[in-house]
C-alpha positions as CSV (number, residue, x, y, z in Angstrom):
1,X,139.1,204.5,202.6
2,X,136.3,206.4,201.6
3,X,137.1,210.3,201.5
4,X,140.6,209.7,201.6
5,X,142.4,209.9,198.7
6,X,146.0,208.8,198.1
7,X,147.6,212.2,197.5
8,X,146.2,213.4,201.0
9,X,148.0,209.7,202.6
10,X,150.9,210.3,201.2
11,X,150.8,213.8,202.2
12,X,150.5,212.9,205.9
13,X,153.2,210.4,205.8
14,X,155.5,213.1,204.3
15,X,154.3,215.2,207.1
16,X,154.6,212.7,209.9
17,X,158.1,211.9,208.7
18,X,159.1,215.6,208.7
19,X,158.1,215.2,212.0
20,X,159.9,212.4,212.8
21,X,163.4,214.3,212.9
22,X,162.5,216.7,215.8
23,X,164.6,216.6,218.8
24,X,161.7,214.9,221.2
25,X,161.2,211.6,218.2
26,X,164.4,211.0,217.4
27,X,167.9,213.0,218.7
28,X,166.7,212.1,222.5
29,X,165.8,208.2,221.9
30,X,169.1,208.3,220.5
31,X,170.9,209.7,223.5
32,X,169.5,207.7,225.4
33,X,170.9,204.6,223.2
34,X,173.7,205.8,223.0
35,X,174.6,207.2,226.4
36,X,174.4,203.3,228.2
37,X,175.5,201.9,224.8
38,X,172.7,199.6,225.2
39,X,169.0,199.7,224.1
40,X,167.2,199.6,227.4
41,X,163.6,198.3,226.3
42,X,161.5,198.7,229.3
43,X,162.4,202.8,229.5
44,X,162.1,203.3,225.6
45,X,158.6,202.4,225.6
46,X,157.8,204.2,228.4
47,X,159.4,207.2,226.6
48,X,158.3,206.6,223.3
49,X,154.3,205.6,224.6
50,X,154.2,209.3,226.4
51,X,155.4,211.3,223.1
52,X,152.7,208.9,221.0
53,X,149.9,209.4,223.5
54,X,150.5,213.0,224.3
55,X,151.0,214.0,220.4
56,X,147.7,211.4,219.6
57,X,146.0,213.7,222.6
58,X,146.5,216.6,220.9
59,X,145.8,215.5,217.8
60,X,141.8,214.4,218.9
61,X,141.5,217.8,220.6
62,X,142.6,219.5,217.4
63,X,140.6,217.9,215.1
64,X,137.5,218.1,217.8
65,X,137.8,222.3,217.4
66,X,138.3,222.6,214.0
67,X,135.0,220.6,213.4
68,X,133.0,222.4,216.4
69,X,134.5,226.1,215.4
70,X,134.3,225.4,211.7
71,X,131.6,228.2,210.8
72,X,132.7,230.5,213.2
73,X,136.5,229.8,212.7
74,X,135.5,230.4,208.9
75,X,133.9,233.5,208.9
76,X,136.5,235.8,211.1
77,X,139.6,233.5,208.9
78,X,137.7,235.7,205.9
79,X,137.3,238.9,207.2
80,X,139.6,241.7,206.2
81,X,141.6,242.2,209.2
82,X,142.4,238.0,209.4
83,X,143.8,238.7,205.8
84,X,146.1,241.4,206.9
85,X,147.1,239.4,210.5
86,X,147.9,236.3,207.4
87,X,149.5,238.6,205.1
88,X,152.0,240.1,208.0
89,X,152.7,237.0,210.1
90,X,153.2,235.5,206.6
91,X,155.9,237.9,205.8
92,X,157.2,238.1,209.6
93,X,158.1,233.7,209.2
94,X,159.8,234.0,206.0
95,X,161.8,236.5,207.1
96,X,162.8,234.3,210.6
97,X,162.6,231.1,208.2
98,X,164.8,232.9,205.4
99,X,167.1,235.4,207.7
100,X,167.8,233.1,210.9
101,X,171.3,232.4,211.5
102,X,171.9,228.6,210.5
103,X,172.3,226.7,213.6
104,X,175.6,225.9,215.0
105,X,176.5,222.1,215.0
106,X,176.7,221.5,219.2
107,X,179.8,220.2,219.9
108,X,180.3,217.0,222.4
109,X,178.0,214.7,224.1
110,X,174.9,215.5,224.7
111,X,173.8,214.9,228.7
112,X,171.6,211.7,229.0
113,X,169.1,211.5,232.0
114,X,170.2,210.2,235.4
115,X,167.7,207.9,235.7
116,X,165.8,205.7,232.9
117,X,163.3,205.0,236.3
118,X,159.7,204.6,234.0
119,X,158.7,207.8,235.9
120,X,162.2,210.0,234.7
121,X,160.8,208.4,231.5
122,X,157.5,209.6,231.2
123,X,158.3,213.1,232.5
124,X,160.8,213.0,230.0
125,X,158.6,212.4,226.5
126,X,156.0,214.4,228.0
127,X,158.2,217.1,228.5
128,X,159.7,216.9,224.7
129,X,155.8,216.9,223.1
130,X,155.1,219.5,225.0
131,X,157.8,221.6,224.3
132,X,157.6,220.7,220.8
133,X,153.9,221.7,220.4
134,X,154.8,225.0,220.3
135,X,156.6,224.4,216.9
136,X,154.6,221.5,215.4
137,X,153.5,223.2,212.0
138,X,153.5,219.5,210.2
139,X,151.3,218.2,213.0
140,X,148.8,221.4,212.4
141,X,148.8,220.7,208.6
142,X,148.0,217.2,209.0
143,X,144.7,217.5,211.5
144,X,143.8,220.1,208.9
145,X,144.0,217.1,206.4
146,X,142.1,214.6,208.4
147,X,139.8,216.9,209.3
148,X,139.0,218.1,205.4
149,X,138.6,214.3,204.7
150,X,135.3,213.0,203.9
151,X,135.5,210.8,206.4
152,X,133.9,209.8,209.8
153,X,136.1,209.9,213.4
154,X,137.0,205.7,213.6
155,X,139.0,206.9,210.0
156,X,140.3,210.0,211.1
157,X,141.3,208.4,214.9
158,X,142.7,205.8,212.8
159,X,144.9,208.1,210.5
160,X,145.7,209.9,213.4
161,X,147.2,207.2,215.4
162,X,148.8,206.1,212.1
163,X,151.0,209.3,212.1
164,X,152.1,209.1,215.3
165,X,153.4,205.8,214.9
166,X,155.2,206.7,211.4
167,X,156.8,209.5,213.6
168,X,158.3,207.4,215.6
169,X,159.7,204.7,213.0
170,X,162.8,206.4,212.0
171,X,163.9,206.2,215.5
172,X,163.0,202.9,216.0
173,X,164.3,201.8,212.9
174,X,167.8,203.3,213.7
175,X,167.2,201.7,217.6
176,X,166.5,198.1,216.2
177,X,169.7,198.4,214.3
178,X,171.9,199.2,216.8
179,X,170.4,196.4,218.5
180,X,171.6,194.1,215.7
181,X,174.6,195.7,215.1
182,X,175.7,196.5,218.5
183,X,179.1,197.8,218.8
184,X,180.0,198.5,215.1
185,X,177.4,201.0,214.9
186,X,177.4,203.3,218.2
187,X,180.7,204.8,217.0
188,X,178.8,206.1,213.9
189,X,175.4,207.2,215.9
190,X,177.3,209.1,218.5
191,X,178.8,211.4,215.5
192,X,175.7,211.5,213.8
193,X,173.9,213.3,216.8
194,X,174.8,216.7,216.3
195,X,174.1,217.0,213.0
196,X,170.8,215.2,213.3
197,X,170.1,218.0,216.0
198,X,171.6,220.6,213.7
199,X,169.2,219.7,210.6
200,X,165.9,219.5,212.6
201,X,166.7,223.2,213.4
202,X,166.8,223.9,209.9
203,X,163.8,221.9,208.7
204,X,162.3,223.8,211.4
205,X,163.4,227.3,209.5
206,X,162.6,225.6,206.2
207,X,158.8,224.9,207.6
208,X,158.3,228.2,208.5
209,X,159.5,229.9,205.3
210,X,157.5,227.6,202.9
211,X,153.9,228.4,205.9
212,X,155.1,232.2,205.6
213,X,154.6,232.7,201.8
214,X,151.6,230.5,201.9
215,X,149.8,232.5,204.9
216,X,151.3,235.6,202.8
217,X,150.0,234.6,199.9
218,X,146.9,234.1,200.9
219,X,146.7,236.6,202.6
220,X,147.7,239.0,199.7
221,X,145.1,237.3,197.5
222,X,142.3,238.0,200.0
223,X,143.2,241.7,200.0
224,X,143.1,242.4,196.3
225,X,139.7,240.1,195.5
């Protein structure tokens, strides 16, 4: 792919499978697994099509701003007082990233939804990406990668979708074996859930240290050139 080197692919898989261990991609399909100990097919995709589509969404509209506010966007990012709002927020994650209290494993079940009705479904993923945008640094990184790339929007829609899907294919993964393995394996999810829950809080606080001394650095750099 011209413009698209391997380092920055391999980058954005890294990134889309950071993001595949948020709570909306992979603890909730779970639940839902494991609540009914059955892998109801029909409601999955209904679930899993909203996150893709709504995180995909995003994703164009992302990558449409960066590219219509680039010179603009460019020129206040380099002015003096951007440094200093990079150089404190910068300081202000690593802190929260570094000082946070290490989430607390969540003991028992966690509640499944009443109804796997295609609706309940649909309000259900939209209302994990949603939530989720909020915190999705790995998602921001990676439209800043596609959107760096020499390339022209079929490539970058392309890559794009191609993330989404790769941040769904853990869960998937661990669906379609369940499905094989049926019930020698939903012993062994169940337990895993809280700690799956447990350490996408932490990659969470992990994210936002490593983007605190970057925007810090940078920040810093800025100040003193």
């Amino acid at each position: 792919m011209t413009g698209a080197d391997m380092g920055d692919v391999l980058a954005l898989i890294g990134l889309a499978l950071l993001d595949s261990m948020s709570l909306g991609t992979l603890v909730i399909p779970l639940v839902l697994v494991i609540s009914r100990r059955r892998v109801d097919v029909l409601p999955l995709a209904f679930y899993f099509a909203t996150v893709v589509v709504i995180y995909f969404a995003l994703g164009i509209a992302l990558a449409l701003g960066f590219e219509l506010l680039a010179d603009t966007a460019q020129d206040v990012w380099s002015s003096a007082p951007a440094q200093w709002f990079k150089l404190i927020s910068g300081i202000g994650l690593f802190a929260y990233g570094v000082l946070a209290p290490d989430p607390v494993k969540r003991q028992g079940a966690r509640t499944p939804p009443r109804s796997l009705h295609p609706g309940a479904m649909i309000a259900l993923g939209a209302g994990a990406a949603l939530t989720e945008a909020a915190t999705m640094v790995p998602y921001l990184a990676a439209n800043g990668i596609i959107t760096a790339m020499n390339i022209g929007w079929p490539a970058r829609i392309a890559l794009l979708a191609g993330y989404c899907l790769v941040m769904i294919l853990p869960a998937l993964v661990l669906i379609g074996g369940a499905t094989v393995l049926g019930e020698r394996i939903w012993p062994r999810l169940e337990a895993l859930i809280p700690t799956l829950e447990r350490e996408a809080k932490i990659t969470l606080l992990w994210v936002a240290a490593l983007v605190g001394i970057w925007m810090a650095g940078s920040g810093f750099s800025a100040l003193h050139h």
